[in-house]
C-alpha positions in Angstrom: 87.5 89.5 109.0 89.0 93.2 108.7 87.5 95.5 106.2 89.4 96.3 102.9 89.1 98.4 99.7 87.7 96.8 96.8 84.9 94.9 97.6 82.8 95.8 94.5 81.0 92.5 94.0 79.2 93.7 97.6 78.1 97.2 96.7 77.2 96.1 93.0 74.7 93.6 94.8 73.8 96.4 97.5 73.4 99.6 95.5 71.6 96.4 92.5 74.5 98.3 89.7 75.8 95.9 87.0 79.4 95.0 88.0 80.4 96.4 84.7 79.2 100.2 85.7 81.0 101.0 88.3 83.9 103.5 88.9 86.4 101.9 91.7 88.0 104.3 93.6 88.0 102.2 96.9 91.7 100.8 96.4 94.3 103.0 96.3 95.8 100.9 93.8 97.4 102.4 90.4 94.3 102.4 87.9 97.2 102.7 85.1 98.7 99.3 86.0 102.6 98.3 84.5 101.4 96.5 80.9 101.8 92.8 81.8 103.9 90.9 78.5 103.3 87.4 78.1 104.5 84.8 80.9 106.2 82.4 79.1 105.3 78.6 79.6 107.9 77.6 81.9 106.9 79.4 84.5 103.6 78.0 84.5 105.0 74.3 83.9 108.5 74.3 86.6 108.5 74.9 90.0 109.8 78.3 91.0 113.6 78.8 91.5 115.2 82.1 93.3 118.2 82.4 90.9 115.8 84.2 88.1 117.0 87.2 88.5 114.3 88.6 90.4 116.4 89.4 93.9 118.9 91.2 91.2 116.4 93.0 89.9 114.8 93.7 93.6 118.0 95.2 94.7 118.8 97.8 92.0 115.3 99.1 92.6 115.2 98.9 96.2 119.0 100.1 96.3 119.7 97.2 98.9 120.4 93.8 99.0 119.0 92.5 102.4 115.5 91.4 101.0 113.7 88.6 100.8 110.6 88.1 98.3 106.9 87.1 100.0 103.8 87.2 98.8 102.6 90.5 99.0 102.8 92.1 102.3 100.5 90.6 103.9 102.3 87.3 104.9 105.2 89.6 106.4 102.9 91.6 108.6 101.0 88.1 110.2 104.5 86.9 110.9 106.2 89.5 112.5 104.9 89.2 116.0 106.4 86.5 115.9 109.6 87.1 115.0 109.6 90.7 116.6 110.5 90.6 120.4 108.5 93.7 122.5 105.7 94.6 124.8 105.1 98.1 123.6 103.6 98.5 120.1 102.8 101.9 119.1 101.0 102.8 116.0 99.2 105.9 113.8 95.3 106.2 114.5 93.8 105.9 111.8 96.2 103.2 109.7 95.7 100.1 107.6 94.4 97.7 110.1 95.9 94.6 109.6 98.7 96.2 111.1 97.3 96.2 115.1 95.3 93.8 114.0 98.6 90.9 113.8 100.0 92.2 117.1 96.9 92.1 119.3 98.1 90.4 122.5 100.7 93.5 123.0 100.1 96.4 124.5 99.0 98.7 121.7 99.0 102.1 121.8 97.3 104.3 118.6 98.7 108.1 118.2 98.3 110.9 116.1 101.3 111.6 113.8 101.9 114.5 115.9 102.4 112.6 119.2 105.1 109.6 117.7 107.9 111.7 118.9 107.3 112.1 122.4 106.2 108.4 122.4 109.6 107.2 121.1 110.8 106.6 124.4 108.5 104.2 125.9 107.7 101.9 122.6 109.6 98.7 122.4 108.1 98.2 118.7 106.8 101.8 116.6 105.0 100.4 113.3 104.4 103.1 111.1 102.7 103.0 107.3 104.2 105.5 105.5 102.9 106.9 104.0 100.3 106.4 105.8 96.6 104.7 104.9 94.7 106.4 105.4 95.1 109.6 106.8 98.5 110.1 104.4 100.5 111.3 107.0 104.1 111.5 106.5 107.6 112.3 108.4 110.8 113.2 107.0 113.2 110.4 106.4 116.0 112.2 108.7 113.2 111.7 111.6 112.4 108.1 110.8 116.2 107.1 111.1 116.4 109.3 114.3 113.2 107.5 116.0 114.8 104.2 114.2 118.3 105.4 116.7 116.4 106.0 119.8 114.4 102.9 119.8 117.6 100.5 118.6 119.9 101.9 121.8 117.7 100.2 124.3 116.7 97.0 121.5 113.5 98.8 120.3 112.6 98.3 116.9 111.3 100.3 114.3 108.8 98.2 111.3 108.2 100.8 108.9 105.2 99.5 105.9 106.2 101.7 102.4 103.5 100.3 100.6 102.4 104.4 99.3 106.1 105.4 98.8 107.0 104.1 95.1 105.7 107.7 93.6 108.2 109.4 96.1 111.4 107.1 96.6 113.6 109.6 98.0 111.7 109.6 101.3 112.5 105.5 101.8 114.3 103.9 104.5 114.8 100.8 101.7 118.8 102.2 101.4 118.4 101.9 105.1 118.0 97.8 105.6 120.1 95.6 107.0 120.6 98.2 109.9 120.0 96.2 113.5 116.1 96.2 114.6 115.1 97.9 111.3 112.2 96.1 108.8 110.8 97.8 106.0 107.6 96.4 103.8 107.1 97.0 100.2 105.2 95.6 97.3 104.8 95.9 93.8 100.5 96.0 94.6 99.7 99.3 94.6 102.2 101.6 92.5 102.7 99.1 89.9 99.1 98.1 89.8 99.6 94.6 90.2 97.8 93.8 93.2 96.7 90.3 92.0 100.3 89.1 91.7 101.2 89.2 95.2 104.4 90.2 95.6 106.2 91.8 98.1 109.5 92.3 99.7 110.7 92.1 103.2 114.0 94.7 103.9 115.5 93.5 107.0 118.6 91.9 108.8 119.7 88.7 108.0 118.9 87.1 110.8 115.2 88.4 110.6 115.0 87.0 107.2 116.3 83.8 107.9 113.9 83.2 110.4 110.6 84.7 108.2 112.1 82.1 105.2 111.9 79.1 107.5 108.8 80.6 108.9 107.2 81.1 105.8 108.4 77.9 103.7 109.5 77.6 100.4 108.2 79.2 96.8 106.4 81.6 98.2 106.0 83.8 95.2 104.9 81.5 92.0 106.6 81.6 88.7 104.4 84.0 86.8 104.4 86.5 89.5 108.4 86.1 90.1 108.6 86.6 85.9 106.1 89.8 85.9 107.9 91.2 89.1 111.3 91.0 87.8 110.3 93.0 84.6 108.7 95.5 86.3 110.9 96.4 88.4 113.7 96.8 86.0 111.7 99.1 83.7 112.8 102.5 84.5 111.2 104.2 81.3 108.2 103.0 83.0 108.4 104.0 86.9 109.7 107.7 85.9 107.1 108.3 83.3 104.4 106.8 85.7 105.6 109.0 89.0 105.1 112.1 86.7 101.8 110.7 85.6 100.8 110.7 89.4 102.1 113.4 90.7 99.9 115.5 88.4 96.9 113.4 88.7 96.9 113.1 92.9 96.9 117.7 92.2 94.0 117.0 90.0 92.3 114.8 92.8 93.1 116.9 95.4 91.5 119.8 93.9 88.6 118.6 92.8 87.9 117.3 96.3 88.3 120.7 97.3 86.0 122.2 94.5 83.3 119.7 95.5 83.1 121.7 99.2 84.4 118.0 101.0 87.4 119.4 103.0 90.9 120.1 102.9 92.3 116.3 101.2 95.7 115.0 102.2 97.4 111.9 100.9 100.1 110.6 98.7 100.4 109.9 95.0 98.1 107.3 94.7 94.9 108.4 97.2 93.5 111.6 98.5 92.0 111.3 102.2 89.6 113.5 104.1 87.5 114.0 107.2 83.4 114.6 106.7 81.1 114.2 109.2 78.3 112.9 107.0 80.8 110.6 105.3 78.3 107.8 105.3 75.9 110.0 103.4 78.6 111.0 101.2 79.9 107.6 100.5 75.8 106.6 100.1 75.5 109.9 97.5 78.4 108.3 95.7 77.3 104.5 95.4 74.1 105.9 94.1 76.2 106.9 91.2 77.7 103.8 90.5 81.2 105.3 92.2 82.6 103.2 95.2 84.7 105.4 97.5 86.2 103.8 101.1 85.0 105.2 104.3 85.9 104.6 107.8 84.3 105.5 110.7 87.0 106.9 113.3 87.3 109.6 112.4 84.4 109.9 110.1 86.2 110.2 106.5 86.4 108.7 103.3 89.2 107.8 100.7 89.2 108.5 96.9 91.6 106.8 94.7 92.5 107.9 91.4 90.1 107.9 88.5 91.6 105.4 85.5 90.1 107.9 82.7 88.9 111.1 81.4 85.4 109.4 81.4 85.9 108.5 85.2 87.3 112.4 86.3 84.2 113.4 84.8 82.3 111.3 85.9 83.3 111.7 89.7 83.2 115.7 88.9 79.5 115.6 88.3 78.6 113.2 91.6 80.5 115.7 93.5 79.0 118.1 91.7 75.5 117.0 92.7 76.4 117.0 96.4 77.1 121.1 96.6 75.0 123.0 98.0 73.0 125.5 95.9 72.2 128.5 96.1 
């Protein structure tokens, strides 16, 4: 089993901290999650049906109609190996792992950001997150559709997971789908804070989608989550109040990362990342305090999401704090 984020019921165990007293920043997931209404009845009681509304209410978000709704990402990126055709998998080093993890069997290949380019041209399949997770790297949309050119000329395709990229929807290839050899991931987990839900979107060719629906089955996505997604997604007072919100708060993170003497962060609206060569110490310092922060191991690094409260900034201020050095 891969390692995630969130596995507090471990470290409260470990670290012998009450569940309660914690401070979660091991996610990357929204800690001011979309305000839930009440689900009404029916969708508890009927059996899902895919003329809600929710595909509407998909497309004017995603500004595309070639979507089809799973549960959460996850289902999508176990089932595109098969659906996928190619030899050749490249991929970012470090990036959310069940990524290679679905297309072992292929020749994989993990790059640096800086080195996708001049890899373009011998990858049958380039799978980026992006932004990515961890590391936060990005590339500019016009580069994305170019790589997305090169590899579709020669049947090469181009699987692109946006899971980071609701704070900053300019820089989306979602207006892009449909387009031959093109697949783009998103979910409503981690901007909207409603991990739990499951639900997520697959942006691809028709043909593609076909083939994942009859792969996949039918109601994937339950009626509460179909109800809760669909109102989410059509509450723009919401989403431009909250992408504010986070733009200011991921400065916030990002400096006081700097302040506490950990490295230079980078990272996108909803996570600050960073390199540390004591990061198990550092991540060790933090549990101690009752804050749970992610690290991985190569490279040695470690990422924070954001606090949910005043109580929390300060509270994540003073551990850092603790861990300068004095004079």
């Amino acid at each position: 089993m891969l390692e995630h984020g969130g596995r507090l019921r471990r470290a409260a165990q470990q670290y012998g901290i009450p569940l309660a007293d914690w401070l979660d920043l091991s996610t990357g997931i929204n800690p001011h999650a979309w305000p839930v209404p009440p689900v009404p009845a029916a969708a508890w009681h009927r059996l899902p049906e895919d003329d809600d509304g929710l595909e509407n209410a998909a497309a004017a978000y995603y500004g595309t109609d070639q979507l089809l709704p799973v549960a959460g990402s996850q289902p999508a990126i176990q089932a595109l190996p098969a659906l996928v055709p190619g030899e050749r998998v490249t991929v970012l080093a470090p990036t959310y792992a069940e990524h290679p993890h679905a297309w072992r069997g292929r020749t994989l290949r993990a790059l640096a950001a800086d080195a996708v380019d001049a890899a373009i041209d011998d990858t049958d399949v380039l799978l980026l997150v992006h932004p990515n997770n961890p590391s936060g790297a990005h590339f500019a949309r016009e580069k994305l559709l170019e790589w997305h050119a090169r590899l579709a000329a020669r049947g090469g395709w181009l699987v692109v997971d946006e899971a980071f990229i609701d704070a900053a929807p300019a820089e989306s290839l979602a207006t892009a789908a449909g387009r031959p050899n093109l697949v783009v991931l998103r979910s409503l987990g981690k901007f909207f804070g409603l991990a739990g839900a499951r639900v997520g979107f697959v942006l691809a060719p028709a043909a593609l989608r076909a083939r994942l629906a009859d792969l996949l089955g039918p109601w994937t996505l339950s009626g509460p989550a179909r109800h809760v997604a669909r109102a989410a997604l059509t509450d723009r007072t919401w989403q431009d109040a909250m992408r504010a919100r986070l733009e200011g708060e991921a400065a916030r993170l990002a400096a006081l990362l700097r302040h506490g003497g950990l490295g230079e962060p980078a990272g996108p609206a909803l996570f600050q990342w960073l390199r540390h060569a004591d990061a198990p110490a550092v991540q060790d310092h933090l549990a101690r305090a009752g804050i749970l922060v992610r690290r991985f191991d190569a490279p040695a690094s470690l990422r924070f999401g954001l606090p949910p409260d005043e109580a929390g900034w300060e509270r994540l201020a003073a551990a850092l704090d603790a861990l300068r050095p004095r004079a």
